[in-house]
C-alpha positions as a LaTeX table, in Angstrom:
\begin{tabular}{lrrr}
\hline
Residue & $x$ (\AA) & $y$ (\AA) & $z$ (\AA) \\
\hline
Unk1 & $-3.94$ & $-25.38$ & 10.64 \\
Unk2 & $-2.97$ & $-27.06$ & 13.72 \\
Unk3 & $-1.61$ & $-24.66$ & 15.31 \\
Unk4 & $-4.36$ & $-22.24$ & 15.13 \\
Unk5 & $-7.29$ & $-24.21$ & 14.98 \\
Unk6 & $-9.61$ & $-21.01$ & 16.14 \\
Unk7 & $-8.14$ & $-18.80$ & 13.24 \\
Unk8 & $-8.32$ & $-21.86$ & 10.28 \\
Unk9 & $-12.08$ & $-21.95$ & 11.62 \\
Unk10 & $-12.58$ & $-18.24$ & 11.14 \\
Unk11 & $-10.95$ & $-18.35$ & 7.58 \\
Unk12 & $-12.90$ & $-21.01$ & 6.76 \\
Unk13 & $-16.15$ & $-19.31$ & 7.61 \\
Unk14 & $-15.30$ & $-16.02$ & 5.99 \\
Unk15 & $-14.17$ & $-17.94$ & 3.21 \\
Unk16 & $-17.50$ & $-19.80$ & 2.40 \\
Unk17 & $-19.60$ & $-16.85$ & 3.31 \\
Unk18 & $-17.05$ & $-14.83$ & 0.79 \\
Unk19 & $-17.83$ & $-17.02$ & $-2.18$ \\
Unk20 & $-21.70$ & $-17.60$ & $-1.00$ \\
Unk21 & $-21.70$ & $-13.45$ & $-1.19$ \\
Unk22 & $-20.28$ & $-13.95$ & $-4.99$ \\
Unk23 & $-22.41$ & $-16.32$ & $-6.22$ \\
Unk24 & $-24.98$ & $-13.89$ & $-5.12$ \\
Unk25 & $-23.59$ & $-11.18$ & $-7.43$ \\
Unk26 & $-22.63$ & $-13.20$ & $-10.12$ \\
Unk27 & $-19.06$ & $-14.62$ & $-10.62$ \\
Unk28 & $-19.03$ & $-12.64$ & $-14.23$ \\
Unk29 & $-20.06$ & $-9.92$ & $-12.89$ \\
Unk30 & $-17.81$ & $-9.94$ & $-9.75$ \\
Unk31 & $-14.69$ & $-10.78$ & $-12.60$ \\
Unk32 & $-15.57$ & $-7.78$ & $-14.30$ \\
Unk33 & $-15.58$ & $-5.66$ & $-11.28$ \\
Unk34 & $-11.86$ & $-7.42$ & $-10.29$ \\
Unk35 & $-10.79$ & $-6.43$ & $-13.81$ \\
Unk36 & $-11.97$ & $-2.85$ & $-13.84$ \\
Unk37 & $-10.52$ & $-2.89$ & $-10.19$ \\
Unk38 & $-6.70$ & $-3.99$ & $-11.40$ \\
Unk39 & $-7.19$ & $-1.31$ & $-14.32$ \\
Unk40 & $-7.97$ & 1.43 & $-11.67$ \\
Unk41 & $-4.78$ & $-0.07$ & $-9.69$ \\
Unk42 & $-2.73$ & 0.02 & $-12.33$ \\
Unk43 & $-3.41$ & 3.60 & $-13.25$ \\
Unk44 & $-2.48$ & 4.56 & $-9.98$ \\
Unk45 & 0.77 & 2.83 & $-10.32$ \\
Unk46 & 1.26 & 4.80 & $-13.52$ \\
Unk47 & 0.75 & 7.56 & $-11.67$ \\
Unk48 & 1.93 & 7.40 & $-8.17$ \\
Unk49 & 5.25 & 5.50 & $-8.24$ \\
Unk50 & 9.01 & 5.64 & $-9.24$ \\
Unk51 & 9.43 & 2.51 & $-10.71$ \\
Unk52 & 6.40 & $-0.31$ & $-10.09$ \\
Unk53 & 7.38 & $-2.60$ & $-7.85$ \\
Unk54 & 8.64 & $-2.01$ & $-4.08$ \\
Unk55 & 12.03 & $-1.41$ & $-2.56$ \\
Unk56 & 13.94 & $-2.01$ & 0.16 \\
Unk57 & 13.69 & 0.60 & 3.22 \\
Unk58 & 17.11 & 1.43 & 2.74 \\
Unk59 & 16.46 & 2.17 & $-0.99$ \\
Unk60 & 13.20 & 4.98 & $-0.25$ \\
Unk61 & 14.04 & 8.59 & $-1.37$ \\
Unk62 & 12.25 & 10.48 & 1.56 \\
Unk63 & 12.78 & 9.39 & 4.98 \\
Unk64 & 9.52 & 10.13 & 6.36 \\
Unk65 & 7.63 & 7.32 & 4.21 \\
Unk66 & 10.38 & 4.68 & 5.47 \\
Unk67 & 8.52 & 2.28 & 6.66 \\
Unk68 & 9.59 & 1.35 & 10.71 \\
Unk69 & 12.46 & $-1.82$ & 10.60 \\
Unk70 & 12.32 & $-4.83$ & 13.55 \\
Unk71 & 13.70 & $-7.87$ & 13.63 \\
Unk72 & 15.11 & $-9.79$ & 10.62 \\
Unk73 & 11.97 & $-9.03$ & 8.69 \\
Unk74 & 12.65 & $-6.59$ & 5.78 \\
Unk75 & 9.63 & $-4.40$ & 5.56 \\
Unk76 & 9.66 & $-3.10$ & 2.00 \\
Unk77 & 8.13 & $-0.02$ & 0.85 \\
Unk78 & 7.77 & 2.54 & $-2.30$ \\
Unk79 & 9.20 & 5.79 & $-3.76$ \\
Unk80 & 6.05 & 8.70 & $-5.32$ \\
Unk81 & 7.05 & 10.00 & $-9.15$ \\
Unk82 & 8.61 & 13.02 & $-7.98$ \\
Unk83 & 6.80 & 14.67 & $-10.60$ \\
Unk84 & 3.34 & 14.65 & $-8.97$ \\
Unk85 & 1.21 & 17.76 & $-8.77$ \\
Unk86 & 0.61 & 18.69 & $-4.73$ \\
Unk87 & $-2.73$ & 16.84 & $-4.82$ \\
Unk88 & $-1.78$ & 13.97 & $-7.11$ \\
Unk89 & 1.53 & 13.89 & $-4.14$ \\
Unk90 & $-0.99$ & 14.10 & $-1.07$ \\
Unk91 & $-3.39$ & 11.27 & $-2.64$ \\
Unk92 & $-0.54$ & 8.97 & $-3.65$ \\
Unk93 & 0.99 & 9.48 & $-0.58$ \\
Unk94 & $-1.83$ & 8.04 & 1.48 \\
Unk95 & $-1.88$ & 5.11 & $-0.61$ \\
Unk96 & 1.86 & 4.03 & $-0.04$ \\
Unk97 & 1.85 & 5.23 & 3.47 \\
Unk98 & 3.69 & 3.05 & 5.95 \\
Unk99 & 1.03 & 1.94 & 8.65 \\
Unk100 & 2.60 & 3.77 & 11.88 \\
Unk101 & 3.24 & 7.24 & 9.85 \\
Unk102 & $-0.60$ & 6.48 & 8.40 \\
Unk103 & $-1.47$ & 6.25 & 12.17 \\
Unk104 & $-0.07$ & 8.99 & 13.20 \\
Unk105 & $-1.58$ & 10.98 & 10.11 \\
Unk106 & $-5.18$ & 9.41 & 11.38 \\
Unk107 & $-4.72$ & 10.30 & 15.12 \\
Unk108 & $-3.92$ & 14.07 & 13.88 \\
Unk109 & $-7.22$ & 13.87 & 12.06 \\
Unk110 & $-9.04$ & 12.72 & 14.65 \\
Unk111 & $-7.07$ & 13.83 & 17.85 \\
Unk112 & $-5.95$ & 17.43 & 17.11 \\
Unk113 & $-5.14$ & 19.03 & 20.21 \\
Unk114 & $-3.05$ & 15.73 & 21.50 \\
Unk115 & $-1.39$ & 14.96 & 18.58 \\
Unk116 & $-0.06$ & 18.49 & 17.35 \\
Unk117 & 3.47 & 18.42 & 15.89 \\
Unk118 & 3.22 & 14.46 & 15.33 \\
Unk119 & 3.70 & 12.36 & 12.28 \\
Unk120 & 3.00 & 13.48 & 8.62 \\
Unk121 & 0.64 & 16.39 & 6.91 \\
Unk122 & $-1.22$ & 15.41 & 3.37 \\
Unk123 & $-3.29$ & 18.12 & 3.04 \\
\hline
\end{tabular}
């Protein structure tokens, strides 16, 4: 807190508005859209992964979803079933993304002409 005062204030704001917003909606009805949320997750854990929980960068299958490595922080990431169809693959594969391969997928989208030959092709 005391080192950032600015950001605690900002959390604390979007905090009470957050819970003003669900007492709005209705805190049963906001659980029961948390639960069918976790359901959907789950699903697409089912569905998406080898194995259900993260590994290590040195540990992912295909090198183009290893996530980028600085410093002593160990940025973890995840392995697709390799049994997915190719649209089941390109969906799931957007999901686990690492963020500088996902930005490089989202400057091809929106950049063609500059960013031809770069980064990663979903469909």
């Amino acid at each position: 807190k005391a080192w950032n005062a600015l950001d605690w204030e900002l959390y604390l704001h979007f905090n009470r508005t957050f819970w003003q917003k669900v007492e709005e909606y209705g805190r049963l009805r906001m659980r029961n859209d948390v639960l069918a949320l976790q359901q959907k997750r789950q699903r697409l854990v089912d569905l998406c992964l080898q194995g259900s929980r993260p590994v290590e960068a040195s540990q992912i299958q295909d090198k183009n979803i290893k996530p980028f490595q600085y410093g002593r922080a160990q940025i973890m990431g995840y392995n697709l079933n390799p049994n997915l169809d190719n649209s089941s693959r390109a969906k799931c594969l957007r999901m686990i993304m690492p963020e500088l391969q996902y930005k490089d997928l989202l400057d091809a989208k929106l950049f063609p002409l500059t960013s031809m030959g770069k980064g990663l092709q979903t469909s």
